[in-house]
N, C-alpha and C positions, 0 to 999 in steps of 0.2 A: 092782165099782168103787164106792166111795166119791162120796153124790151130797150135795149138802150141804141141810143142813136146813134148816128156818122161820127157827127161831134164831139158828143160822149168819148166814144171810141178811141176816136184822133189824139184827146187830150191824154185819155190812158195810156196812151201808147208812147208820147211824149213823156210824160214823166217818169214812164219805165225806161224810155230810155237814158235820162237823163240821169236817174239810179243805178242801171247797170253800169255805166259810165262813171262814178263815182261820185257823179257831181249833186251831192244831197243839200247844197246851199243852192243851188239853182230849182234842184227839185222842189225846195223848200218854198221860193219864191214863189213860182208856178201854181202852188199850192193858196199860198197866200192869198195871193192876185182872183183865182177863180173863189176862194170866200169870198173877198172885196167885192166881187163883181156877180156875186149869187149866182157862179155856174158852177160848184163847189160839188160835181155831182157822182153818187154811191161809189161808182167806180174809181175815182180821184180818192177819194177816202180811204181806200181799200190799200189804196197803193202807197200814198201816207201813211199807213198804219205801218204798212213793212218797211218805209223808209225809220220809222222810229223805232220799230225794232231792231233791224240792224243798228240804229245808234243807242241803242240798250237802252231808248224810253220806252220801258213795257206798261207803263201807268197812263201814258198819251194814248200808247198802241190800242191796251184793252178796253180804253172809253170808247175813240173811234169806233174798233169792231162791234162794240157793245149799242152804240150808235146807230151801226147797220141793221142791226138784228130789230131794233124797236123800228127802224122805219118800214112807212107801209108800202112804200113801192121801192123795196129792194127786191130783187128776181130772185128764182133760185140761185143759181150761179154764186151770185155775192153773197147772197146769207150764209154757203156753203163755205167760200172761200173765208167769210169773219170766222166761222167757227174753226177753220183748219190756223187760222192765226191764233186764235184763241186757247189752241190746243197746243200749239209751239208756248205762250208764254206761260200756260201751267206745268209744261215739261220742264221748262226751265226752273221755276218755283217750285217745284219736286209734289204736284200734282198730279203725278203720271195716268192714274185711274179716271181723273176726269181729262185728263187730257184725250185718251180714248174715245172715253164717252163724247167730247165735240166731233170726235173722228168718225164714229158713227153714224152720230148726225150729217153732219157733211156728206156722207155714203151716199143716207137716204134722199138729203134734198137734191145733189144732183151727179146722181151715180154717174157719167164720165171723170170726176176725181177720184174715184174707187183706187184707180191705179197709181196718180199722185199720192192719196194718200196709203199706198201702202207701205212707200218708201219710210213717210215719217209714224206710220204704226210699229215697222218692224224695229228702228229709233225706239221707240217708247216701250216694247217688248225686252230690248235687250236687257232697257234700264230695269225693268221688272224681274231682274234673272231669268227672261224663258227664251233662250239663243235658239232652241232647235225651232221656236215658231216663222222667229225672222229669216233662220234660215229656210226653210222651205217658201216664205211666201217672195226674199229675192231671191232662190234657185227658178222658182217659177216668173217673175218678174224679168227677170234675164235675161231667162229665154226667151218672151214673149217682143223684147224687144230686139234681141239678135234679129228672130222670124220675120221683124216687120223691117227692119234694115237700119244699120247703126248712123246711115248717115246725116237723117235729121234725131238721130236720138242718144246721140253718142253720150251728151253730157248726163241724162239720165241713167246710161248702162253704166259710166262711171259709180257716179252715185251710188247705184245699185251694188255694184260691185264692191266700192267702199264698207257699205254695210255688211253687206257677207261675209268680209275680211274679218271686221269687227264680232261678227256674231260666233265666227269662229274662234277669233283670241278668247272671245267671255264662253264659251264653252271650253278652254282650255284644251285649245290647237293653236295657238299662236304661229306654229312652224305651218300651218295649213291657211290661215288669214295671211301669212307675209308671202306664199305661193300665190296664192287668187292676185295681190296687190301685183307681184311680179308679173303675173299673165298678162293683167290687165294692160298694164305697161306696155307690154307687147301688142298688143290689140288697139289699140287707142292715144291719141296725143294727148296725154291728160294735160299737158304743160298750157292747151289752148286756154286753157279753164282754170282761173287762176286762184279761184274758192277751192274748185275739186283738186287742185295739186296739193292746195295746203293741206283737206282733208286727206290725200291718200298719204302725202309725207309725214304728218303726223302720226298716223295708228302704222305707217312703214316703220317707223326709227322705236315706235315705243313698243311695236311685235318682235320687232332685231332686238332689241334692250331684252326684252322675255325671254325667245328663244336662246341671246347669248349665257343670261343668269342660268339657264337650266341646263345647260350641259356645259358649266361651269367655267365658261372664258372668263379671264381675267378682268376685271376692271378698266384694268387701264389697255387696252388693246385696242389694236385698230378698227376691231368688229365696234367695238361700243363709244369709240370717237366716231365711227362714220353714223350711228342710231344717232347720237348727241346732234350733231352737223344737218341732219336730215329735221330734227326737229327744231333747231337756229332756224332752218327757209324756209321750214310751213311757219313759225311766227314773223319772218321777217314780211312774207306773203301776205300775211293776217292783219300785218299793221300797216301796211302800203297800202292795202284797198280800205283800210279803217273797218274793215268785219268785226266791230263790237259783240255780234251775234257767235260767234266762234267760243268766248265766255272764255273760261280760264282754264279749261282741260288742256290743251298744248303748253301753256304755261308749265302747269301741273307734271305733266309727263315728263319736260324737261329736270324738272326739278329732282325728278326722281333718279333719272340717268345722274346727273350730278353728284346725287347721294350716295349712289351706289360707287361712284368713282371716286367717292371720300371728298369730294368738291364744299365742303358745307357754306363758304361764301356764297360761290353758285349759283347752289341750292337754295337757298335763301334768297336769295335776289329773285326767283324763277319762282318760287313757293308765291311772295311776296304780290310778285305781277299776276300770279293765279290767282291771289286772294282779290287783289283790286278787281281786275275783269271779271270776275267772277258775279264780285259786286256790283257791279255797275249797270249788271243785266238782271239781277236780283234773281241769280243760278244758285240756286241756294245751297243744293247737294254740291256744289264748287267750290263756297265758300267754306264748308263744312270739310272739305276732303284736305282744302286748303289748309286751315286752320291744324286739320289733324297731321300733315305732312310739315308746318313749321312746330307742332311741339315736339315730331320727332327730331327735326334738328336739333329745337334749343335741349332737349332731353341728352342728344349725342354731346350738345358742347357744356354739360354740364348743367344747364341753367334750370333747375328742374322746378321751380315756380311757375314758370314760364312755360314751361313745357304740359305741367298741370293745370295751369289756365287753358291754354290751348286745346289742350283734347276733352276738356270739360265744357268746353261750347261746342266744339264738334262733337261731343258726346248729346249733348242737347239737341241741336238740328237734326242730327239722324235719326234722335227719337222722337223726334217733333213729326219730321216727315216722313217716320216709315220706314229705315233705311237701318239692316243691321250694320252697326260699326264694328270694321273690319282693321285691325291694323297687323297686316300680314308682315312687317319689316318690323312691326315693335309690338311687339307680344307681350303689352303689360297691360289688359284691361279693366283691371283694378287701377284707381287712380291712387289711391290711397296706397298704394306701392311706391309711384313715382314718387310721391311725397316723401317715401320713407327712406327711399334710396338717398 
């Protein structure tokens, strides 16, 4: 078997840097240059793959990875790593079950990512409705990294801890996910980590948005401008580092806080940029959630054509993928209603 070399190595490690760093026209370059010169090797690929998913080419990503997988001197390691790629871009295409299924696999070819991936199973669990599985597997995640010491692990306990938070709102505890978020805080600089600020500020402002709706604060109060505001600087975060991978759920979120404060421009403008990003990563259940949160607008300002087109293609995708359609703020799931209003 194929073990990869010094060089190998050096270049990987180069282009990672150069991605973490922002800089994916250089990384891009780099990339280039080693096809040109036929050192273009598994490793390099791999890492390409994620640079084009973070720019929401999931169509480059999945050939690459797919790429890996037919060659014959790809190691475990990389065949492991295309399939955990390959498993992010069916999560996103609202594949979730085979998303798994590469998670699996990946398991077995090279069980030390057991761990990484459990972070993005318990992701894919949530999307499934089963929060008590995510929770348990990052309660035990957690702690395994607390035990081994947060200082080279910090941005993974974040992480973790993000999820938790999340698994808790979707089992409806929201007041118990915006605690875990708060600990966390306390525990950890999340702010070093400029992905994981955006993830914790997002599901922070959009759990304060929950918690405020349910024990009935007003709209307009200073609880649900500071949720609004929280989720302004996870997108403003989102768009500074260019995370096309982020997809259009922050968008989304804000959109909603807007509506609920009777904002319908907004909201519309926030719906609007969920639907594009959404798009752009081909997040399908985003586009679908999107679509269904501007017919409740146009529905609110009268336009009820408009508003039946809309949930009638959202109505399509989430039966296309599986996905009951939920519309908890607008409670007409007969469309033939909207029509008649």
């Amino acid at each position: 078997m194929r073990h990869m070399s010094q060089r190998e190595g050096q270049k990987r490690k180069d282009l990672l840097r150069l991605l973490r760093a922002g800089k994916l026209t250089e990384a891009g370059d780099l990339f280039r240059s080693s096809i040109e010169k036929g050192t273009a090797n598994i490793g390099l690929q791999l890492v390409q793959a994620r640079s084009w998913r973070k720019l929401g080419l999931m169509e480059r990503a999945s050939a690459l990875y797919r790429d890996v997988l037919s060659s014959d001197s790809a190691i475990a390691r990389e065949a492991s790593e295309a399939h955990i790629g390959l498993a992010a871009i069916d999560y996103y295409q609202g594949r979730v079950e085979s998303a798994l299924n590469h998670l699996d696999i990946s398991d077995e070819l090279f069980p030390p990512f057991k761990e990484l991936n459990a972070t993005n199973r318990a992701i894919y669990m949530i999307a499934m409705n089963r929060p008590d599985e995510a929770i348990r597997d990052m309660t035990a995640k957690s702690r395994n990294l607390k035990r081994k010491g947060l200082a080279e692990r910090e941005g993974s306990y974040i992480g973790c801890q993000a999820i938790l938070a999340r698994a808790y709102w979707m089992k409806d505890d929201p007041a118990r996910g915006l605690k875990t978020l708060r600990s966390l805080r306390a525990e950890c600089d999340v702010e070093k980590y400029p992905l994981l600020e955006a993830l914790v500020l997002t599901y922070e402002g959009y759990m304060q948005f929950h918690v405020e709706q349910k024990y009935g604060v007003s709209a307009g109060s200073s609880r649900m401008a500071d949720a609004s505001s929280k989720l302004k600087k996870a997108v403003e975060i989102i768009e500074r580092i260019d995370y096309r991978e982020a997809g259009g759920e922050p968008y989304r979120f804000l959109a909603e806080i807007y509506l609920a404060m009777g904002d319908h421009q907004k909201a519309g403008v926030a719906a609007r940029r969920a639907y594009r990003a959404a798009f752009i990563i081909g997040e399908r259940i985003e586009v679908a959630n999107a679509e269904m949160l501007l017919g409740v607008i146009a529905f609110r300002e009268a336009e009820i054509d408009q508003a039946a087109a809309r949930l009638s293609r959202a109505k399509a995708i989430f039966e296309e993928i599986g996905v009951q359609m939920k519309l908890e703020s607008f409670n007409l799931l007969d469309l033939n209603l909207v029509r008649a209003s």
